[in-house]
C-alpha positions as CSV (number, residue, x, y, z in Angstrom):
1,X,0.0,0.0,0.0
2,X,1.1,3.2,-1.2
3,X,-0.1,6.6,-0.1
4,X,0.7,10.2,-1.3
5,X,1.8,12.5,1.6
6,X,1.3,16.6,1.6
7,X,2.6,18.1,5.0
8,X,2.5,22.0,4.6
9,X,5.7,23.6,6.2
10,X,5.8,27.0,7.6
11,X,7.8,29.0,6.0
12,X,9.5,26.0,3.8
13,X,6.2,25.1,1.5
14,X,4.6,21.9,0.9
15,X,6.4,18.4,0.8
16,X,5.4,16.1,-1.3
17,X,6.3,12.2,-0.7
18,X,6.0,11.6,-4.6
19,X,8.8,13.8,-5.7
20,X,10.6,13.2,-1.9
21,X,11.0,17.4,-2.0
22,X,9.3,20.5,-1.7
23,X,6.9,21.4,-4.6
24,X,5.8,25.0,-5.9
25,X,2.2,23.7,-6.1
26,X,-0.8,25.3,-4.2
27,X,-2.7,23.1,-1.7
28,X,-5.5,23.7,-3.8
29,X,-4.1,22.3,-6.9
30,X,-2.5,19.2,-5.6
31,X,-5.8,18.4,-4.0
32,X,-7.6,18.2,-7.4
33,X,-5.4,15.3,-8.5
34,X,-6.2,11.6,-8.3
35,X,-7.1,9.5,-6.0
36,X,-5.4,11.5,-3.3
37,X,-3.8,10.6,0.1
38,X,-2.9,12.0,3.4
39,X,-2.4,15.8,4.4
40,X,-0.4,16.0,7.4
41,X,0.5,19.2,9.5
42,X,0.2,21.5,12.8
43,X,-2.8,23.6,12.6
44,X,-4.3,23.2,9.4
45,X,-7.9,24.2,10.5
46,X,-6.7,27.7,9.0
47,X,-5.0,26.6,5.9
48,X,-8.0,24.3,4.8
49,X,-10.6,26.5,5.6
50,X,-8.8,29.2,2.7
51,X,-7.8,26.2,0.7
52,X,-12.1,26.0,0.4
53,X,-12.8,29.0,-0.6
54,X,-9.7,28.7,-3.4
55,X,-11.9,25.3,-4.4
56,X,-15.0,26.9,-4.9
57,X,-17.3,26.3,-8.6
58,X,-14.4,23.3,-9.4
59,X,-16.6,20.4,-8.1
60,X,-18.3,18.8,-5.1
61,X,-16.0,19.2,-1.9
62,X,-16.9,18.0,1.1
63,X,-15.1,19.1,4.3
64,X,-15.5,16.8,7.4
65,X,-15.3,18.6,10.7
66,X,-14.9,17.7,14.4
67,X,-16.2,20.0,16.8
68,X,-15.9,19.2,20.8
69,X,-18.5,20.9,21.9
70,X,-21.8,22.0,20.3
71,X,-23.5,25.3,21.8
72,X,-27.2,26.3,21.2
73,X,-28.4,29.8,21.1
74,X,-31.5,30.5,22.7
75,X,-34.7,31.5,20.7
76,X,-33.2,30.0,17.4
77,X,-32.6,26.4,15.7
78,X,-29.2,27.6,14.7
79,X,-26.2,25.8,16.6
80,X,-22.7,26.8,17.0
81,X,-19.4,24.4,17.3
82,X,-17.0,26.2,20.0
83,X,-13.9,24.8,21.3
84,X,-11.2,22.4,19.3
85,X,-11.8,22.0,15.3
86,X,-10.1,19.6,13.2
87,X,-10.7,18.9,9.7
88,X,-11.2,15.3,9.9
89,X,-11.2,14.4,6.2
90,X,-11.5,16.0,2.2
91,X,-13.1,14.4,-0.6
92,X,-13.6,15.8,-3.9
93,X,-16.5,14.2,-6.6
94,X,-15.4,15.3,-9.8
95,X,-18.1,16.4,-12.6
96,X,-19.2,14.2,-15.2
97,X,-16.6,13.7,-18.2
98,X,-17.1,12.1,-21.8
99,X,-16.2,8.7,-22.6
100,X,-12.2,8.1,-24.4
101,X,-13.5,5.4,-25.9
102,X,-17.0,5.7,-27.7
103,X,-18.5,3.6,-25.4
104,X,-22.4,4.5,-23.8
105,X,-22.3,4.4,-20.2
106,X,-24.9,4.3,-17.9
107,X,-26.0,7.1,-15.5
108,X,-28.2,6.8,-12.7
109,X,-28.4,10.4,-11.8
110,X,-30.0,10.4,-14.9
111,X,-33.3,8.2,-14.5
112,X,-31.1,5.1,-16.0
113,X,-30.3,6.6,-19.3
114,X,-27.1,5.9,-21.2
115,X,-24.7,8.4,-22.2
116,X,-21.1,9.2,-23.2
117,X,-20.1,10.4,-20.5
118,X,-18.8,8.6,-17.0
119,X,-17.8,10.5,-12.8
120,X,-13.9,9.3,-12.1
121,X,-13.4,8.1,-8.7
122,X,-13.7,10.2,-5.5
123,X,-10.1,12.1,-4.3
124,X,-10.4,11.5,-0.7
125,X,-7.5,13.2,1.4
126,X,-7.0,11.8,4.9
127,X,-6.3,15.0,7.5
128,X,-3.7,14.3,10.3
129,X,-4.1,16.6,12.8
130,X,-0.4,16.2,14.3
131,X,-1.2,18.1,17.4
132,X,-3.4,15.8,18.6
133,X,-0.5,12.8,18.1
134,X,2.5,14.8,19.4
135,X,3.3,18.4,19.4
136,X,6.5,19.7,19.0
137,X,7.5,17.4,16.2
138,X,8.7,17.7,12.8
139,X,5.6,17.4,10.9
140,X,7.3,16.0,7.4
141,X,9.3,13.6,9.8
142,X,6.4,12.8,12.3
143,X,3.9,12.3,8.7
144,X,6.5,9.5,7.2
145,X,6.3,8.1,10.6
146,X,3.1,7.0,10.8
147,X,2.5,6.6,7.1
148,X,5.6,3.6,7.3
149,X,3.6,2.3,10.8
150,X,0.6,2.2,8.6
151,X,2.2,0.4,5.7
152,X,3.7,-2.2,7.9
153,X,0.8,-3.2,9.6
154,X,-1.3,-3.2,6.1
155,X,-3.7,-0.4,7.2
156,X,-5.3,2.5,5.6
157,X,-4.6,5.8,7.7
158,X,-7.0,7.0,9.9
159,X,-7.5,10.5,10.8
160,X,-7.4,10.2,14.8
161,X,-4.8,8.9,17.1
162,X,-7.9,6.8,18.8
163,X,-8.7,5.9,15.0
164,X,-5.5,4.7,14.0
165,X,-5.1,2.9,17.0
166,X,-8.2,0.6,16.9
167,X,-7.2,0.0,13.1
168,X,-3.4,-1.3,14.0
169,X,-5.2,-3.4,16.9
170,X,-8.0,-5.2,14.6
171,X,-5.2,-5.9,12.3
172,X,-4.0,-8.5,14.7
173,X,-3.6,-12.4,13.1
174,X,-5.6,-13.3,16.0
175,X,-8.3,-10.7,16.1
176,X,-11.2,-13.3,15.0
177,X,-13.7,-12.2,12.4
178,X,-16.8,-13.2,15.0
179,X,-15.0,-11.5,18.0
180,X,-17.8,-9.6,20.0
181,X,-17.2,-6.8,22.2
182,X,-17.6,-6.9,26.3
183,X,-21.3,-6.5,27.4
184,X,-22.3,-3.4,27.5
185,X,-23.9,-2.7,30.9
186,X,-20.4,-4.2,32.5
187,X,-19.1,-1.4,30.5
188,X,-20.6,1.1,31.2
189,X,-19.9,0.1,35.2
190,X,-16.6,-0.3,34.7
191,X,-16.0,3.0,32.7
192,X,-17.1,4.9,36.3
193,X,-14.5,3.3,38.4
194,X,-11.6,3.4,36.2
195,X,-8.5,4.6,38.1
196,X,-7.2,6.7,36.0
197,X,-3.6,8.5,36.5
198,X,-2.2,7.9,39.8
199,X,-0.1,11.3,41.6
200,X,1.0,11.7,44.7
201,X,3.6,13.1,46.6
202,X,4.8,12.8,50.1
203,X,2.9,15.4,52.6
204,X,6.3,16.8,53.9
205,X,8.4,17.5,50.0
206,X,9.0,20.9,49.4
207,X,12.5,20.6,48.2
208,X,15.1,18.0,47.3
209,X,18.6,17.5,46.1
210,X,19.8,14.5,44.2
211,X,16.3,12.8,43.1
212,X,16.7,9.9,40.8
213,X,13.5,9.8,38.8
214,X,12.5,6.3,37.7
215,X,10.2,5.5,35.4
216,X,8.5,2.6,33.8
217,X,9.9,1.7,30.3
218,X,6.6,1.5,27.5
219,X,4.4,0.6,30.1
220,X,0.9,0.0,29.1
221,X,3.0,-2.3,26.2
222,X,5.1,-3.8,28.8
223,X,2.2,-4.6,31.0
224,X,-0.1,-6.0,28.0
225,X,2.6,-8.2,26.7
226,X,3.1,-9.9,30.5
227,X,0.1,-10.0,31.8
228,X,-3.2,-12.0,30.8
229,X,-6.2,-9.5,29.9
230,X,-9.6,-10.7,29.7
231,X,-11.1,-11.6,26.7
232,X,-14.4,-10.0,26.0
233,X,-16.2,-13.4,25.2
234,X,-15.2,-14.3,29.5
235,X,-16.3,-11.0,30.9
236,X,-19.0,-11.8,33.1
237,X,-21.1,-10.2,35.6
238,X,-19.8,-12.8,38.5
239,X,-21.9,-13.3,42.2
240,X,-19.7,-14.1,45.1
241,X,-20.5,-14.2,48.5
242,X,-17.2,-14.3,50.3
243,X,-18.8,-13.7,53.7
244,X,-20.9,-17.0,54.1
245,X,-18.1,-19.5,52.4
246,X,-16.5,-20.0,55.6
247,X,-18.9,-22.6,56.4
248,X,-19.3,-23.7,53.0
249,X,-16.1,-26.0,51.6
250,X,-17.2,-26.0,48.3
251,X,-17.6,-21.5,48.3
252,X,-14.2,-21.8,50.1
253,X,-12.6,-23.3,47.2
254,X,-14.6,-21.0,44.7
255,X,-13.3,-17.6,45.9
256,X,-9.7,-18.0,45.8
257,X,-9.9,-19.1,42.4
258,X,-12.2,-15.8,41.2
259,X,-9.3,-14.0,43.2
260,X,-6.4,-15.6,41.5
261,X,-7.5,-16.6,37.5
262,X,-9.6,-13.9,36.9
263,X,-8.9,-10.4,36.1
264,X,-11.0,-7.4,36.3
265,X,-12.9,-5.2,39.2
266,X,-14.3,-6.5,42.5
267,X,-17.2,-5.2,44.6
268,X,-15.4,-5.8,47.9
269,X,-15.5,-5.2,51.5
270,X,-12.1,-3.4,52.6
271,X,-11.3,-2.5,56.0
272,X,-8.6,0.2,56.9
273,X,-6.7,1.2,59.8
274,X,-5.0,4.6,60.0
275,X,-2.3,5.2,57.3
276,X,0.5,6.5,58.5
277,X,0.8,10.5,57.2
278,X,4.5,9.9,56.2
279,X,3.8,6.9,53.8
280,X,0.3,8.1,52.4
281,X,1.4,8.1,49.2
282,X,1.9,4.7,48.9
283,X,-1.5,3.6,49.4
284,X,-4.4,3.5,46.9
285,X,-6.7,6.7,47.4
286,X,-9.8,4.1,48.5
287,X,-7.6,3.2,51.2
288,X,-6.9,5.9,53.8
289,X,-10.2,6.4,54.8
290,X,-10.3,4.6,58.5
291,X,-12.7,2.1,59.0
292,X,-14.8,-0.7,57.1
293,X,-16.0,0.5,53.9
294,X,-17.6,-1.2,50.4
295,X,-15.5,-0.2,47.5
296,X,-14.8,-1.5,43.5
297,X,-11.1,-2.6,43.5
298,X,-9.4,-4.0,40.9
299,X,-7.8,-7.3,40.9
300,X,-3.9,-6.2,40.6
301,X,-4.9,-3.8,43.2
302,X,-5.5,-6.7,45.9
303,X,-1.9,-7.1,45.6
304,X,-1.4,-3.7,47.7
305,X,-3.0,-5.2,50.8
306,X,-1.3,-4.9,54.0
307,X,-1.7,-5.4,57.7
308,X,-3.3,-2.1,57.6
309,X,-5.4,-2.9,54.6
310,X,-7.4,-5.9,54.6
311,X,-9.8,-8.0,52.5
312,X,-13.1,-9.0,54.6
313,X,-15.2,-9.8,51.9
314,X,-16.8,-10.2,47.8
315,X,-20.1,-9.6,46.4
316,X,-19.6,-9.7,43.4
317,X,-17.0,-9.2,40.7
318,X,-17.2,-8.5,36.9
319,X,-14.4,-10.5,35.4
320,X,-13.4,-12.6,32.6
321,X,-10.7,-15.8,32.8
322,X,-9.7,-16.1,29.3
323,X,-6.7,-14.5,28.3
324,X,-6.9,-11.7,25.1
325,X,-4.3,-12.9,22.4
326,X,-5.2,-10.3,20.4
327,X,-3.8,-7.6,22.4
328,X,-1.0,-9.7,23.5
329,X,-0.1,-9.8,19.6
330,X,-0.7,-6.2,19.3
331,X,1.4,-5.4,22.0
332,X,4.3,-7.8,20.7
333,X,4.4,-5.1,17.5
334,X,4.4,-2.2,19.0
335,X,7.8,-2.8,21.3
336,X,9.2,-4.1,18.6
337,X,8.4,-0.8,16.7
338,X,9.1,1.7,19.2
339,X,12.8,-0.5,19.9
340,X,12.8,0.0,16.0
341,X,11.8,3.9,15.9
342,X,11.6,5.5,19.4
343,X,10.0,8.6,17.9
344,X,7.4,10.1,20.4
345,X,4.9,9.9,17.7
346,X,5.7,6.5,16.8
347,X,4.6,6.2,20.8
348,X,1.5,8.4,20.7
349,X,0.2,6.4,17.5
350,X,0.8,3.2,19.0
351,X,-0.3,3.9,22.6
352,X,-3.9,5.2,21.5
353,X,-5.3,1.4,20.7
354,X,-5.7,1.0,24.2
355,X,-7.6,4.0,24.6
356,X,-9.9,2.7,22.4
357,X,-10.6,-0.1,24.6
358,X,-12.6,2.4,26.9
359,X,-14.8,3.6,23.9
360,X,-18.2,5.4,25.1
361,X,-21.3,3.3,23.9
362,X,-23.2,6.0,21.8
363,X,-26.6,5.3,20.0
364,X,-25.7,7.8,17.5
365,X,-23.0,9.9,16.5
366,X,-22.9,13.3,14.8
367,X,-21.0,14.3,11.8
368,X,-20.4,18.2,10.0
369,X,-19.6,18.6,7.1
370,X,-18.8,22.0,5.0
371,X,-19.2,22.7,1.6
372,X,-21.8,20.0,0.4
373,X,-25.3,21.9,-0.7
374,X,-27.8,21.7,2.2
375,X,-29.7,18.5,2.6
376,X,-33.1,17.9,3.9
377,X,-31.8,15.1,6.4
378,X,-29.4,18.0,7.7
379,X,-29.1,20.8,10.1
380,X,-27.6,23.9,10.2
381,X,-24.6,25.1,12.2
382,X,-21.7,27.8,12.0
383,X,-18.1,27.0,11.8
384,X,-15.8,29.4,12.3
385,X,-13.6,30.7,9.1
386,X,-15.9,28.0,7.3
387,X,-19.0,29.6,7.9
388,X,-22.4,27.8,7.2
389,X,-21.9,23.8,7.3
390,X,-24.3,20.6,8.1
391,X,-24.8,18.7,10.8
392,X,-25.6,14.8,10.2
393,X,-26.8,12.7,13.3
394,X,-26.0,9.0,12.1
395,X,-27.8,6.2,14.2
396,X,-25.4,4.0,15.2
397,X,-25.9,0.4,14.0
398,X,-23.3,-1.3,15.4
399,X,-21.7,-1.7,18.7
400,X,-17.7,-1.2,18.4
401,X,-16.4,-4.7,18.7
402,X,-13.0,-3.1,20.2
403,X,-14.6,-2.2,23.4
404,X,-13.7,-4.0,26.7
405,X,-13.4,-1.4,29.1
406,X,-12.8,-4.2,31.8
407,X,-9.2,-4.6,30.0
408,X,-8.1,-1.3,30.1
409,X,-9.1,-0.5,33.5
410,X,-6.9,-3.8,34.7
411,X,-4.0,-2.2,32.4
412,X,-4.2,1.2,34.4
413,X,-4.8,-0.7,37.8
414,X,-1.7,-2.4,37.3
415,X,0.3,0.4,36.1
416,X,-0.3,2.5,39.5
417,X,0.0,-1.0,41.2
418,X,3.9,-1.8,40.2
419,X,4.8,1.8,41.0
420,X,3.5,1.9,45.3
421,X,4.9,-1.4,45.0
422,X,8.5,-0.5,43.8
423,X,8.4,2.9,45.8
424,X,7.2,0.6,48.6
425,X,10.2,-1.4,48.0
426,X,12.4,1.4,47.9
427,X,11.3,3.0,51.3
428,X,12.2,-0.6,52.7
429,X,15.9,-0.4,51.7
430,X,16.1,3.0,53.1
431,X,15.7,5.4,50.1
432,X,13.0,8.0,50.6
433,X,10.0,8.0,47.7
434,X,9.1,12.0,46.8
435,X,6.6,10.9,44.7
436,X,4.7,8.8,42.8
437,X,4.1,10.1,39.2
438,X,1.7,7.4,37.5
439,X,4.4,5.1,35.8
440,X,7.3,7.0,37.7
441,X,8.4,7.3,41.3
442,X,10.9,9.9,42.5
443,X,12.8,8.5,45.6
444,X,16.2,10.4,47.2
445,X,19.1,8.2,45.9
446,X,22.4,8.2,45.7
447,X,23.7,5.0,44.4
448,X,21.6,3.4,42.4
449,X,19.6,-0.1,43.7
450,X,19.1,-3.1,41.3
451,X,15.8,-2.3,39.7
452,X,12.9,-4.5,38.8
453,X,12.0,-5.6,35.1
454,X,10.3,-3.0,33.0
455,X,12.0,0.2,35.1
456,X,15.0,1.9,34.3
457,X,16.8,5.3,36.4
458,X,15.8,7.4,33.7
459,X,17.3,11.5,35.0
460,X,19.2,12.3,37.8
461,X,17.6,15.8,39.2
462,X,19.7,18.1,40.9
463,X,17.2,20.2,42.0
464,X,13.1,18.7,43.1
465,X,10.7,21.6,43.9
466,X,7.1,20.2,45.0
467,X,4.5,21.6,42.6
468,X,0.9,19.9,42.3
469,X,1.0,15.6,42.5
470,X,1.1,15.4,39.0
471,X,4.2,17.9,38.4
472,X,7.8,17.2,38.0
473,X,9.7,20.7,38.8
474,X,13.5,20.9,38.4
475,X,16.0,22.2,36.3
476,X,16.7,19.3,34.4
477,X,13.0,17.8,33.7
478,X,9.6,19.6,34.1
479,X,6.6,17.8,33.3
480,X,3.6,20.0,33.4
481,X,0.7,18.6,32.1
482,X,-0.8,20.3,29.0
483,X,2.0,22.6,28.2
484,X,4.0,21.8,25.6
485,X,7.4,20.9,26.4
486,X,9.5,23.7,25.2
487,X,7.3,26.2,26.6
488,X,7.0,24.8,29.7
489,X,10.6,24.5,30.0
490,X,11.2,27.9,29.5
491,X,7.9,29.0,31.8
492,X,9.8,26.6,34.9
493,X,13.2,28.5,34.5
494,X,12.5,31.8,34.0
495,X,8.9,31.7,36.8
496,X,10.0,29.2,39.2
497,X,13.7,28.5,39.9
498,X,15.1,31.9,39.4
């Protein structure tokens, strides 16, 4: 599979992968030509919007637009999309043309009648939006990137990091053809108790010297590739009663085995004694409230009980036994790509398929489109710099078969899991953990300690301020979540250590 590649360079002009240079072509011009390809580029909203009005009265364009959120103005039908906008895809249907070679065609636009004269095939123009893979990158560098991931995994680009992801993970030899998705209502449950990112830092940091920072390696591939996931077809909604097997041998022998060889979240009775302020951060955030309390764990996260966290009891659990080879296959590819290309878009593209795992269950969907003439079926809204466009609601007729929200919820359980265990294990030998950053704990060390698999002393900061849990702050890393890394870099050193 070949695939034509325009990224628009600021200030350099537009690079086109058929000639491997920069062309003196418009945008507009090279979109007219057959059968089209990918446009890749940072902010491109802009460029396509005048690139539209350049294509006006030379066929039938359609510009597909995502819009986050959709605001209604009171008294009127009329809608308007604020926030994020992202032309999503281009296709061009080109006017009827005579016949080279004599020959009567048929027409159907025409009630059935034949005539010299035939449509060529649709241009279609996939949009990548590289913003929402990676900011920061290259865009000619970070388009051939995931144009070669695509070609190696025998997909058709998608426009979406989440899009693109699903594709690469239903590509999988062992992604069956009658694979169904989890059930829904487990879902749905599931999707409410996810655990999400996991920072913390220790009540007393203010300010450190010599803080290793270690971090887990590819994680969410790490942790797919070696440890089972549940397959959709096992997940089940599971009833347990832990507290009345004691009596019963045979509901004694039951509950260890739902505990042990299944995987996925447990309605469970957890009782908790008074967590120590100094080592807080090292315990899950459903246990430091003292007492007995009913809470939806996660099975990795059973491994985090203590003598000050116990286990009393199981109603129910909603779990599946069957291991998921698909993603285990998946998972195999992508470390092997990002150990052959660790390019942070390469990363981005690849980590999205998990993501998709936690897809929302929608009865419909909504699609806009610019530039097509109004349609009956449609409704107006207003775009900026595009003006008047369409809004199509499509009922969804399908489920998506990718969605097992159970699976990703065990990957992200596991994730905060191994890091309180290793900072855990760290405070045990004597080295004091700063903080707990999701896949990467910060701990006071000097000489380095032998470190489990999967984690690897990544910087050595000099200098450790405490900002907010999820904040690394020093002069040689800053991770400040939704700030782009130069910026933020420059905003750290010039606001904060000076």
């Amino acid at each position: 599979m070949t695939e034509r590649l325009i990224v628009p360079v600021a200030y350099e002009g537009i690079h086109d992968s058929r000639l491997g240079s920069y062309t003196d072509q418009l945008l507009h011009d090279i979109m007219l030509e057959s059968p089209g390809g990918v446009i890749a580029g940072y902010g491109l909203y802009k460029l396509l919007s005048i690139t539209r009005e350049a294509l006006q009265g030379k066929g039938e364009w359609s510009f597909y637009i995502h819009g986050d959120k959709r605001k209604v103005k009171v008294g009127t039908r009329d809608r308007r999309v604020v926030g994020p906008h992202y032309v999503e895809r281009v296709s061009y249907r080109p006017p009827l043309v005579r016949s080279n070679n004599g020959e009567w065609e048929k027409d159907s636009s025409k009630g059935g009648q034949k005539r010299k004269r035939y449509r060529p095939l649709t241009v279609k123009w996939i949009v990548w939006n590289l913003e929402l893979f990676m900011p920061g990158c290259h865009p000619v560098e970070a388009g051939e990137r995931l144009l070669r991931i695509c070609q190696r995994r025998s997909i058709n680009p998608k426009s979406t990091p989440g899009a693109l992801g699903s594709a690469m993970l239903r590509a999988s030899s062992e992604w069956k053809k009658d694979r169904q998705p989890a059930p829904f209502f487990i879902s749905d449950i599931a999707r409410k108790h996810l655990p999400g990112n996991y920072y913390e830092h220790k009540p007393s940091f203010l300010k450190a010297k010599r803080v290793t920072l270690f971090d887990q390696a590819a994680a969410h591939h790490n942790i797919v590739n070696s440890i089972p996931l549940p397959d959709p077809s096992s997940v089940r909604r599971r009833g347990i009663n832990m507290q009345r097997a004691e009596g019963d041998p045979k509901r004694m022998k039951r509950v260890p085995r739902i505990l042990e060889n299944h995987w996925g979240l447990l309605h469970a009775k957890i009782e908790c004694d008074t967590i120590p302020r100094e080592v807080s951060h090292l315990y899950p955030r459903w246990a430091r409230d003292k007492g007995t309390h009913w809470r939806m764990v996660w099975t990795p996260e059973l491994r985090l009980l203590d003598k000050r966290v116990r286990l009393l009891g199981v109603s129910s659990a909603f779990t599946g036994y069957k291991p998921d080879i698909a993603l285990l296959e998946y998972s195999d590819f992508a470390l092997r790509e990002i150990e052959g290309d660790p390019n942070p878009v390469v990363k981005a593209a690849l980590h999205a398929a998990y993501g998709s795992l936690a897809a929302r269950t929608r009865k419909e969907y909504e699609i806009i489109v610019a530039g097509r003439e109004q349609s009956s079926m449609s409704e107006k809204v207003k775009l900026p710099l595009f003006g008047e466009a369409q809004s199509f609601t499509i009922p969804r007729v399908k489920r998506p078969l990718i969605q097992n929200v159970i699976a990703y919820g065990v990957i992200q359980a596991e994730q905060t899991t191994r890091s309180i265990e290793f900072g855990r294990s760290l405070e045990a030998e004597g080295y004091p953990v700063l903080q707990v950053y999701a896949d990467a704990v910060l701990a006071g060390v000097s000489q380095l300690p032998f470190t489990p698999d999967g984690w690897i002393a990544k910087h050595l900061l000099d200098d450790l301020v405490a900002g907010a849990p999820n904040q690394i702050i020093s002069e040689t890393v800053q991770r400040l979540p939704g700030i782009h890394g130069v910026r933020r870099r420059a905003m750290v050193l010039k606001r904060v250590l000076s």
